[in-house]
N, CA, C and O of each residue as an XYZ file, in Angstrom:
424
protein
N      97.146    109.437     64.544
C      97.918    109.230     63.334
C      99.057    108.261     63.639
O     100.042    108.616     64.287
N      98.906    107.084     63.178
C     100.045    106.574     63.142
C     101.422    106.336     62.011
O     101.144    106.369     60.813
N     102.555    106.153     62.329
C     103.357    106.524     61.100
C     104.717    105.493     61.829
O     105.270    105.212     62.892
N     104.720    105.252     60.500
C     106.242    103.908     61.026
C     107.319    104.460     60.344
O     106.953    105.199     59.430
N     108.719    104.338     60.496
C     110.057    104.812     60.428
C     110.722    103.767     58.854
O     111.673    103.895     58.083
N     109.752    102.922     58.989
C     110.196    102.250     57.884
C     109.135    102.648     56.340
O     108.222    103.444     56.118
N     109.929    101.517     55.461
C     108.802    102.110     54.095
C     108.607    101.119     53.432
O     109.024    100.203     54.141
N     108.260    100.733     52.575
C     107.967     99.583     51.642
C     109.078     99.439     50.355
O     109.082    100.295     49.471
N     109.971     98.343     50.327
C     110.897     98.367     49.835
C     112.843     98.552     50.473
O     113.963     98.335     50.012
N     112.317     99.003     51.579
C     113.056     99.285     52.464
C     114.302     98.023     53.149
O     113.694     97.215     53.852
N     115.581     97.770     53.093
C     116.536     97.091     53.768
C     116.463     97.202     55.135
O     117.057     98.137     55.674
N     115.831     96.402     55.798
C     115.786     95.909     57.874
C     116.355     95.031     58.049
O     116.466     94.116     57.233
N     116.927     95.071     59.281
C     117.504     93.894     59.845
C     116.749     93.697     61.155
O     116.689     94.625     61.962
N     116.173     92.525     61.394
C     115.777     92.045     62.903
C     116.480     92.529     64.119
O     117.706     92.477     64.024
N     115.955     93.038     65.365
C     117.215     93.093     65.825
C     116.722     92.483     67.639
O     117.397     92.415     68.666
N     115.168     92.111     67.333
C     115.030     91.171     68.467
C     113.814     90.098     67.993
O     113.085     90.235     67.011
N     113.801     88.762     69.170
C     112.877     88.212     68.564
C     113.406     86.528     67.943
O     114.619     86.527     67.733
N     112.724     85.156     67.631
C     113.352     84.550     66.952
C     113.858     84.574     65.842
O     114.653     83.638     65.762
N     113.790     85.603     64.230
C     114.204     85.945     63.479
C     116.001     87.076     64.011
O     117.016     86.900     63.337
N     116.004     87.707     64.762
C     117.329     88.065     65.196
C     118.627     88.189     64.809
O     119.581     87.491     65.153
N     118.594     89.548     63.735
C     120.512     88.972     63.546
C     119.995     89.075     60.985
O     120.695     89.416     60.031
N     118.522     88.565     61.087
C     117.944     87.985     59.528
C     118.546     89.557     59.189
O     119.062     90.270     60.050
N     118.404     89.869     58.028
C     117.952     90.791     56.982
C     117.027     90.692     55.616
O     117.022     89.677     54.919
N     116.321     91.758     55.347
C     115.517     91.308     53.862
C     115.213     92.883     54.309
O     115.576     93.758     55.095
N     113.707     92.422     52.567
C     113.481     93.762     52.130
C     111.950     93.732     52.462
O     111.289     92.938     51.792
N     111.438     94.314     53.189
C     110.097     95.296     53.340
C     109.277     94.921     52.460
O     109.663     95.289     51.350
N     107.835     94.073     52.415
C     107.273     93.877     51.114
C     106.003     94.282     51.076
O     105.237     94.101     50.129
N     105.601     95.164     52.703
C     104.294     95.626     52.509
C     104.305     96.266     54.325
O     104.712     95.606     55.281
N     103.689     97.819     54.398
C     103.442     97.946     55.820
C     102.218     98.203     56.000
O     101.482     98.213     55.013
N     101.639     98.500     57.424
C     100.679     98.217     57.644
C     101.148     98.957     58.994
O     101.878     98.484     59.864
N     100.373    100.619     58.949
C     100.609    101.390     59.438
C      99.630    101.875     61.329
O      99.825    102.464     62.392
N      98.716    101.167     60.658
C      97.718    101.337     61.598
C      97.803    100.024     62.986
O      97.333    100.120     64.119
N      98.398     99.120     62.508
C      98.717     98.184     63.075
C     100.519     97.602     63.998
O     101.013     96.729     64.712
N     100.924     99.316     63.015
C     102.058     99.110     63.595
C     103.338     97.550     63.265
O     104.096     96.857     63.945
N     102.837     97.676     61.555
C     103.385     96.314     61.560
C     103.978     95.950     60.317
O     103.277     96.457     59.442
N     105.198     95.137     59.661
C     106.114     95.202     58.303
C     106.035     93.721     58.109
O     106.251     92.911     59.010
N     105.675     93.382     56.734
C     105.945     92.141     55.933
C     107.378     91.820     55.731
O     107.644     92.435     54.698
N     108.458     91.211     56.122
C     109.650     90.999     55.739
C     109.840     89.411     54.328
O     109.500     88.234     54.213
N     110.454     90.274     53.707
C     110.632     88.890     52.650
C     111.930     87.715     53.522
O     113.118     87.826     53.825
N     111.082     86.850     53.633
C     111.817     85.630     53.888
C     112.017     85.252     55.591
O     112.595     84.270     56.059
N     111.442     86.200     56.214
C     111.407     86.818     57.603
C     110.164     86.245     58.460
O     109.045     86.668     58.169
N     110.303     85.307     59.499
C     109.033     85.138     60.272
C     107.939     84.240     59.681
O     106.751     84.560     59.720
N     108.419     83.024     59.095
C     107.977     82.336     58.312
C     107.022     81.726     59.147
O     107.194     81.607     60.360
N     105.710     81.213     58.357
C     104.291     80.674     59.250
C     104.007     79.731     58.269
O     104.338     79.919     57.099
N     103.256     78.452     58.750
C     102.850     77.474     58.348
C     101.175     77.355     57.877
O     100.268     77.226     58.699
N     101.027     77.408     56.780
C      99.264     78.060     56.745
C      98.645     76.835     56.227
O      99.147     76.423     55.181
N      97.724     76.194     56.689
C      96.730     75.622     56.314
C      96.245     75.893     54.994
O      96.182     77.069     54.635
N      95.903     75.004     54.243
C      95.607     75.641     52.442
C      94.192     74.690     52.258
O      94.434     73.484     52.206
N      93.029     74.997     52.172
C      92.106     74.117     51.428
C      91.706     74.033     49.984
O      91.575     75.104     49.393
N      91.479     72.839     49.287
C      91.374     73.279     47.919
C      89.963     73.430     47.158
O      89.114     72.567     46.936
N      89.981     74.835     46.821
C      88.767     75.790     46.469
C      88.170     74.869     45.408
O      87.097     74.268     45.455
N      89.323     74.887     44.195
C      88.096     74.736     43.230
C      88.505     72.741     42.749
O      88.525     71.891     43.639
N      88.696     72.491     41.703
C      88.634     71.206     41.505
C      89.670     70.938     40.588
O      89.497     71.647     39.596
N      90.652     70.241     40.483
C      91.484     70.035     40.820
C      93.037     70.869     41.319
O      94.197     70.831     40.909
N      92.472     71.439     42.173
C      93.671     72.508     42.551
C      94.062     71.465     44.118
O      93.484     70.477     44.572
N      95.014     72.063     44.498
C      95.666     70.918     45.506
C      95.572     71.700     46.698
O      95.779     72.910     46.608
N      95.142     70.922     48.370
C      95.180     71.698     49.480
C      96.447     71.317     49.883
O      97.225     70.816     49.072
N      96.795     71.527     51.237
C      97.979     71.328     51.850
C      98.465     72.308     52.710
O      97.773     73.230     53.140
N      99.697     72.123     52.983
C     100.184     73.713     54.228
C     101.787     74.262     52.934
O     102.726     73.766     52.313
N     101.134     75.541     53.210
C     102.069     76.507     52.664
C     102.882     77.156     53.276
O     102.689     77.163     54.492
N     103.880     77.814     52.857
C     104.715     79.225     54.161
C     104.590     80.452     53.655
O     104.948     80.905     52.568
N     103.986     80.991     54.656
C     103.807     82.363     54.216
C     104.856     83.181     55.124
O     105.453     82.725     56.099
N     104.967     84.617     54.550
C     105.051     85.491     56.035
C     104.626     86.435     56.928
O     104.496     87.647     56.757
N     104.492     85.995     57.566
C     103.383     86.732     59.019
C     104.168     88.145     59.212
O     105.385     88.210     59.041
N     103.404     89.233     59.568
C     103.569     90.090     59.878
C     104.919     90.340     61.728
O     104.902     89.857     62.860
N     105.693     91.187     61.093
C     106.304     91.636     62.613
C     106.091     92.851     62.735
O     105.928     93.684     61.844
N     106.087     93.001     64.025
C     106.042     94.462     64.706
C     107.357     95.776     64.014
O     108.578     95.626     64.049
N     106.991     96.360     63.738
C     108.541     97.545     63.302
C     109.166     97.576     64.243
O     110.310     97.126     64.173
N     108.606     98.196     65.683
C     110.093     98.091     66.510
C     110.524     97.300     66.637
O     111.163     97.305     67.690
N     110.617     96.056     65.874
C     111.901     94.890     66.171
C     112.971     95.400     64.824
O     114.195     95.330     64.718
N     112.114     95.829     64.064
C     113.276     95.892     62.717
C     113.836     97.448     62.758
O     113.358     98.424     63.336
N     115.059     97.323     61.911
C     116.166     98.373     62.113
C     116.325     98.797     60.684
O     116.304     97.908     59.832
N     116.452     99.809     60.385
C     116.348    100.152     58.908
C     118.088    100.264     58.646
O     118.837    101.011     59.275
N     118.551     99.171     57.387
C     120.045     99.232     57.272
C     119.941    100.320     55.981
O     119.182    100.480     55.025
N     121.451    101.133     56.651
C     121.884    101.665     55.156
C     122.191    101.480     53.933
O     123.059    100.609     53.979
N     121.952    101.867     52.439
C     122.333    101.323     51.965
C     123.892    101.578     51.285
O     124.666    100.792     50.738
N     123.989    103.084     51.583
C     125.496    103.011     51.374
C     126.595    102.480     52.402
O     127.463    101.744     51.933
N     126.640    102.814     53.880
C     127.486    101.929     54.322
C     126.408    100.722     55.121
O     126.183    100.490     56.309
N     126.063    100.314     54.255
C     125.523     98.721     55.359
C     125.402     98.662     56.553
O     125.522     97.524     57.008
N     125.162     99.631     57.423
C     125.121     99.266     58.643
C     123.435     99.976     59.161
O     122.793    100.931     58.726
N     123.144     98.897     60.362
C     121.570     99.399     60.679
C     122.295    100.833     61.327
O     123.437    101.204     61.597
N     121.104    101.312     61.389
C     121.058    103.250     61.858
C     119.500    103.523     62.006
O     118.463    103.111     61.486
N     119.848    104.364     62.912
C     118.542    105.490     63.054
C     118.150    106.328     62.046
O     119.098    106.604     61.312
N     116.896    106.946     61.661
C     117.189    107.854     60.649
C     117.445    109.112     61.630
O     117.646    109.356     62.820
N     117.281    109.904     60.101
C     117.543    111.782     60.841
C     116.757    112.195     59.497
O     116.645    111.453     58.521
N     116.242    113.467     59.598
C     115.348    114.447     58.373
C     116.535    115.377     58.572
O     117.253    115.782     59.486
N     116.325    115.564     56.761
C     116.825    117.150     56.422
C     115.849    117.583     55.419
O     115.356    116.771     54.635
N     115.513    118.986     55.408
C     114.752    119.549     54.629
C     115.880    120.857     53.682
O     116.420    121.912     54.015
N     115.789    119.858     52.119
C     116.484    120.680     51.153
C     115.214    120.752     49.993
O     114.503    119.879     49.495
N     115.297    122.247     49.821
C     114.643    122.516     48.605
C     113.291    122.340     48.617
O     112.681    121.950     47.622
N     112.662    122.648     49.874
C     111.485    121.974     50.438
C     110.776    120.579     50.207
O     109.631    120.177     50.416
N     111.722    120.105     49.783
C     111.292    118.735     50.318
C     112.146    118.068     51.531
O     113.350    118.263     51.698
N     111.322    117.246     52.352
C     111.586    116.488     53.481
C     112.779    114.744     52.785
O     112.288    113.870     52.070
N     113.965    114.737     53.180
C     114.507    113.768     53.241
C     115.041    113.248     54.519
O     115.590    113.774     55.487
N     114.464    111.205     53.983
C     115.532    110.617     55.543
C     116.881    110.216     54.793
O     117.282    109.784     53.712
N     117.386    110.688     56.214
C     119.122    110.460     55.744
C     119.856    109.198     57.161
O     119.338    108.763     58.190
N     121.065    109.005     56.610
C     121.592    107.768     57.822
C     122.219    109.382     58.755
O     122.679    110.465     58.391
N     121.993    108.920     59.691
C     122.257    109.393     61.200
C     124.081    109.380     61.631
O     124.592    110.105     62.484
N     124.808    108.351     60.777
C     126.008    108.186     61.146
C     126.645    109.454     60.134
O     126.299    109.903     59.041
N     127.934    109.829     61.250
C     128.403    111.598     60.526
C     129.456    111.192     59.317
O     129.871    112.079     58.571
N     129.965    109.515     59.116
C     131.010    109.549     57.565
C     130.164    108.965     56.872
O     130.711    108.521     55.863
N     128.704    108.659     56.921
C     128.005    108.228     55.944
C     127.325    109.330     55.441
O     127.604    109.904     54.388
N     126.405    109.625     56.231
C     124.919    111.026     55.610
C     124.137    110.698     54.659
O     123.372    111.545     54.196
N     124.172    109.052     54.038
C     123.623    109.037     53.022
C     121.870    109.245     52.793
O     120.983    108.712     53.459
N     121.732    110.096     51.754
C     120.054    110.399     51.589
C     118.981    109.055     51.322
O     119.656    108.361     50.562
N     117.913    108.458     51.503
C     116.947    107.498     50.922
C     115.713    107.522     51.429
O     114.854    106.753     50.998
């Protein structure tokens, strides 16, 4: 079973790697692979051919997949990257920020 710390939609910041230091938002994971779409993050140069007739080929930018353990999940009440932590209220499972004047739930 694999399972990543992050989620889709989620605020990361890079925190190794040539991206380093970026932030954005989570736009797709990919759990089995161990791996997060960042918007605007890890930009790649793609080859484009053109399918049908008159549509245009050329090179596009996409973004390539990074590994999660490079990215850091930021808070969103105090802005700062953190670890998570679980609390279980009301039987449901929540992640919360790890820092003790924040606690915030997401």
């Amino acid at each position: 079973m694999n399972k990543l710390h992050i989620k889709t939609g989620d605020k990361v910041k890079v925190i190794s790697g040539k991206n380093k230091g970026k932030t954005g938002k989570v736009l797709e994971t990919s759990p089995k692979e161990g791996k997060v779409i960042i918007e605007g993050i890890n930009i790649a140069t793609k080859h484009v051919k053109p399918r049908k007739m008159g549509q245009e080929g050329g090179l596009i930018k996409v973004e390539a997949p990074l590994h999660a353990c490079k990215c850091m999940l930021v808070c969103p009440k105090c802005g700062e990257t953190t670890r998570l932590a679980h609390s279980v209220k009301d039987g449901s499972k929540k992640r919360r920020c790890v820092r003790e004047k924040c606690g915030a739930t997401f």
